[in-house]
C-alpha positions in Angstrom: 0.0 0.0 0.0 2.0 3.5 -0.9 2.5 5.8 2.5 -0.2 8.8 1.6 0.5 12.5 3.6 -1.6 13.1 6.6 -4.7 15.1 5.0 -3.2 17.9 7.4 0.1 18.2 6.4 -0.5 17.9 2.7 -1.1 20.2 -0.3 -4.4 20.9 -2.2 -3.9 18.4 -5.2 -1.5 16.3 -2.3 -5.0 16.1 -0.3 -7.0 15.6 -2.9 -4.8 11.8 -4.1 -4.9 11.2 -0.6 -8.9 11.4 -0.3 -8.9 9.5 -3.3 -6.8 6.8 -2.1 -8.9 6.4 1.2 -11.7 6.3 -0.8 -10.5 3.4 -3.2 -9.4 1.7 0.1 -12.8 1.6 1.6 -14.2 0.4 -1.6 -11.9 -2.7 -1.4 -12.4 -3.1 2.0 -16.0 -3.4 1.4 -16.8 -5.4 -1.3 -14.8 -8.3 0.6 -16.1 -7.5 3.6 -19.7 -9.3 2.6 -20.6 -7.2 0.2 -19.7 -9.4 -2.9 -19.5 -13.1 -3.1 -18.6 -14.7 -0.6 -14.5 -15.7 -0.5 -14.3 -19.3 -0.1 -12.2 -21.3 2.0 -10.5 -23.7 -1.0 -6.9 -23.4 -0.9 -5.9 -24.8 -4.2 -7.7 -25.3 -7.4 -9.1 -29.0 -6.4 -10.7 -27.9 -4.0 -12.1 -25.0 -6.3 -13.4 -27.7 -8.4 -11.3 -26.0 -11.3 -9.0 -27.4 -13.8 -6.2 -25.9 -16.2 -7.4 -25.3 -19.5 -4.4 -27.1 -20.7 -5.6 -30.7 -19.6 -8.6 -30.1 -21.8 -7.1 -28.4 -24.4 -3.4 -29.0 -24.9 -2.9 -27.1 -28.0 -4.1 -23.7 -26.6 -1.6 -20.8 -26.0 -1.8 -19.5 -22.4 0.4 -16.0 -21.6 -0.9 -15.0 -18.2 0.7 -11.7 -18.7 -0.2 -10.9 -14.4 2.7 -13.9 -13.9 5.1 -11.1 -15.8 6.0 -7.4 -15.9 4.5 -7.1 -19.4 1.1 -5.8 -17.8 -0.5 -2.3 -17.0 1.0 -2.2 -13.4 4.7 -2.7 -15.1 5.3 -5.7 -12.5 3.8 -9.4 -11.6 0.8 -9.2 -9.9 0.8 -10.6 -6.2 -1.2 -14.0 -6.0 0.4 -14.8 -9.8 2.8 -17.4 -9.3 2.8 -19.3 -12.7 1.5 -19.0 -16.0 -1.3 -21.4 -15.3 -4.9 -21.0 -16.4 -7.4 -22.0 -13.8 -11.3 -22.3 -14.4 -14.2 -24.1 -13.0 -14.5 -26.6 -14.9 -18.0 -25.8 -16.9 -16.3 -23.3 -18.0 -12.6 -24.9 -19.0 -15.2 -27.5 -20.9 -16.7 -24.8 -23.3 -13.8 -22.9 -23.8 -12.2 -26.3 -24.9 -15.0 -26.3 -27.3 -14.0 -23.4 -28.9 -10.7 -23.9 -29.4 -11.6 -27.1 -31.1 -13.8 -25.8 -32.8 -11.3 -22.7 -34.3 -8.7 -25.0 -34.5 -10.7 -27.0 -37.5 -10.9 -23.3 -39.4 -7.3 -22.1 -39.2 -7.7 -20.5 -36.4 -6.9 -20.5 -32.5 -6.6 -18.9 -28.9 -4.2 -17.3 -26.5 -5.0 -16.6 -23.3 -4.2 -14.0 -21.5 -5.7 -14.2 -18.2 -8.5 -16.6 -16.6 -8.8 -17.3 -12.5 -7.5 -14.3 -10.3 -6.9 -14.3 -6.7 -9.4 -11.9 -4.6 -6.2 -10.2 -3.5 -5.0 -9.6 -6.5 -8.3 -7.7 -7.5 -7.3 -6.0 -4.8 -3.9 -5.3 -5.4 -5.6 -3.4 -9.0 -7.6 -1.0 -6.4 -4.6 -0.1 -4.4 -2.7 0.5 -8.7 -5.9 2.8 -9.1 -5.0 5.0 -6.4 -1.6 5.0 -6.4 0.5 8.1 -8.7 0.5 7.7 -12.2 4.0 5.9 -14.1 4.0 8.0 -16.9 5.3 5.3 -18.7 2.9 2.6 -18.0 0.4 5.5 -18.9 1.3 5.8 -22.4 1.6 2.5 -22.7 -1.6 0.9 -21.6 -4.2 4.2 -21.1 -2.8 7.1 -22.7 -6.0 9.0 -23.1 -8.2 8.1 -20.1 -7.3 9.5 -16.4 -6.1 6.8 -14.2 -8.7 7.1 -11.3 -11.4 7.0 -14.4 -10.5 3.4 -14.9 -12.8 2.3 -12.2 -14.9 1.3 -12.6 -15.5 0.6 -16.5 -12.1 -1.4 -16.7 -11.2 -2.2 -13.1 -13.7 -3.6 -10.8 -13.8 -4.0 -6.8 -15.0 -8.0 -7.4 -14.3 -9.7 -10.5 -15.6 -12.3 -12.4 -12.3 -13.8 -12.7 -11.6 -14.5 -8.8 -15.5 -16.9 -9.4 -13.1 -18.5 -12.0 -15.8 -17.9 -14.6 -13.9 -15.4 -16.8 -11.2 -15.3 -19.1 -9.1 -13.0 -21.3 -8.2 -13.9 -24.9 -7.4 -12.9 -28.4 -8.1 -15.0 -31.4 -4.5 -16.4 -33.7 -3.8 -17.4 -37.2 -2.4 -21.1 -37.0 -0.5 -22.9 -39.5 1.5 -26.3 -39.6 4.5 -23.8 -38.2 2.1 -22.3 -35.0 0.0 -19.8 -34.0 0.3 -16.2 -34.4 -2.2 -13.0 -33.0 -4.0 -11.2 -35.2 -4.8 -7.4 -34.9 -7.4 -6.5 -32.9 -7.2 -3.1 -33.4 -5.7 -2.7 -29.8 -3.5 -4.7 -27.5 -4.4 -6.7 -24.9 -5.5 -4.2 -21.5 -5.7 -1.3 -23.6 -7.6 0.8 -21.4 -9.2 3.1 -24.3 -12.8 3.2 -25.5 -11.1 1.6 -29.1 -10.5 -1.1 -26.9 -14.6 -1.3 -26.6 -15.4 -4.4 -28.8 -17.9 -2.2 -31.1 -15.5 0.3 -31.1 -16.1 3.0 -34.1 -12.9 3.4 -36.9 -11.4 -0.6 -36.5 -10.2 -1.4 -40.0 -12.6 -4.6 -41.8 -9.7 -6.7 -40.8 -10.1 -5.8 -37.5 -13.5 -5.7 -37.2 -13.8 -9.2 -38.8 -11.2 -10.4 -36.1 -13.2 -9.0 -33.4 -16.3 -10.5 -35.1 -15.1 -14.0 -35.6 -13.9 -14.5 -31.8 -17.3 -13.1 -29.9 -18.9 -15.5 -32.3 -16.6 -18.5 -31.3 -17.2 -17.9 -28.1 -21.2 -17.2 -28.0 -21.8 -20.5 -29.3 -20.2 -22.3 -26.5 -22.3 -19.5 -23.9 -19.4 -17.3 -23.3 -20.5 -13.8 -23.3 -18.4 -10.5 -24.4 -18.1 -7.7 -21.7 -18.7 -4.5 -24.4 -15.8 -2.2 -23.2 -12.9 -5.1 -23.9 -12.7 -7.2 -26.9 -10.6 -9.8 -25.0 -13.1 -10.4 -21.9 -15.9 -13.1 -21.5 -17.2 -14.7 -18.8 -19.8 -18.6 -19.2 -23.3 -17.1 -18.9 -24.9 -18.0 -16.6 -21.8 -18.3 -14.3 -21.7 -21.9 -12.6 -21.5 -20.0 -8.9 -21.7 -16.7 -9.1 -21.7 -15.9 -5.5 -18.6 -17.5 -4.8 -14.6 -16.0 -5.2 -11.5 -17.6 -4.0 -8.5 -16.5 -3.0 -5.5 -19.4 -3.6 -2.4 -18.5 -5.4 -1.9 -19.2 -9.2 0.6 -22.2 -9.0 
């Protein structure tokens, strides 16, 4: 958690981050305080009743770019330990169904992110509030003000931490692998092109966009509107419960 100046002590803008940051803070604090699902006692993904993608689907590309620094916080994520794809298994089922069923057209997936610890969620709040890096800033959310990212593109509960959600993009696969094709923006590009009906996307890129949310819809996994790469199994196997275990 950064060390904020006492509201006393501080400038105006000074007091103003620090309000904000107490503010985020009680938000956390209360949506896992009861307010949200419920956090459940499981301690590893047996227990969960999840399984890794890659047991269903061993072709499948997983990059859980929260196990790396090549994310919008510029550093791994606490709680991601391994670049390991965890999902209840209703929903590791369908998304195996796509794949197979993309894999028979050319095409294929990559995964960028799929179960995520409560306190990681967390850990995003605690980004939110924290200064700006002006370089992860013109990376990742060059025209939208950091504190306006929640909560459009970062929530207080996530549909991840039920282990019902997953992040994606959709590849071009030959006899020599898989490749990613342009979706008009990377992967966590907080930006309303990154909004999957976005206005100005090339037809290549609207195609691509096009092709994975129907892919996915015909196995029941539905598109959140404001990123191309998010879906969550509707309706969610157990939607009032998150966990909280590392990704191992």
């Amino acid at each position: 958690m950064p060390t904020w100046p006492s509201p006393g002590s501080a400038t105006v803008p000074d007091r103003r981050l620090w309000a904000f940051a107490a503010f985020a803070s009680l938000l956390a604090s209360a949506a896992w305080a009861g307010e949200g699902p419920r956090i459940s006692a499981a301690t590893d993904p047996a227990a969960a009743g999840m399984v890794d993608i890659r047991e269903l689907a061993p072709d499948i590309d997983v990059e859980m770019r929260y196990a790396g620094e090549d994310n919008f916080t510029g550093a791994p994520v606490p709680g991601y330990e391994a670049n390991r794809c965890w999902l209840l298994r209703p929903v590791a089922e369908a998304l195996a169904r796509v794949q197979a069923g993309l894999r028979a057209q050319g095409y294929g997936l990559r995964i960028y992110d799929c179960y995520r610890p409560a306190h990681s969620v967390r850990s995003f709040v605690r980004w939110v509030a924290a200064p700006d890096d002006p370089v992860q800033k013109a990376r990742w959310y060059p025209g939208v003000d950091k504190r306006a990212l929640m909560p459009g593109y970062i929530a207080e509960t996530s549909g991840h931490s039920r282990g019902a959600t997953v992040d994606l993009t959709l590849q071009s696969c030959t006899a020599g692998g898989c490749m990613p094709l342009d979706m008009g923006t990377p992967f966590d590009f907080f930006d309303p092109r990154a909004h999957t009906d976005a206005p100005g996307l090339d037809p290549a890129q609207r195609a691509n966009r096009d092709r994975l949310r129907a892919a996915m819809a015909e196995q029941g996994l539905a598109n959140y509107p404001q990123e191309w790469w998010h879906y969550s199994l509707k309706p969610e196997p157990d939607p009032g419960t998150a966990y909280d275990f590392p990704v191992r």
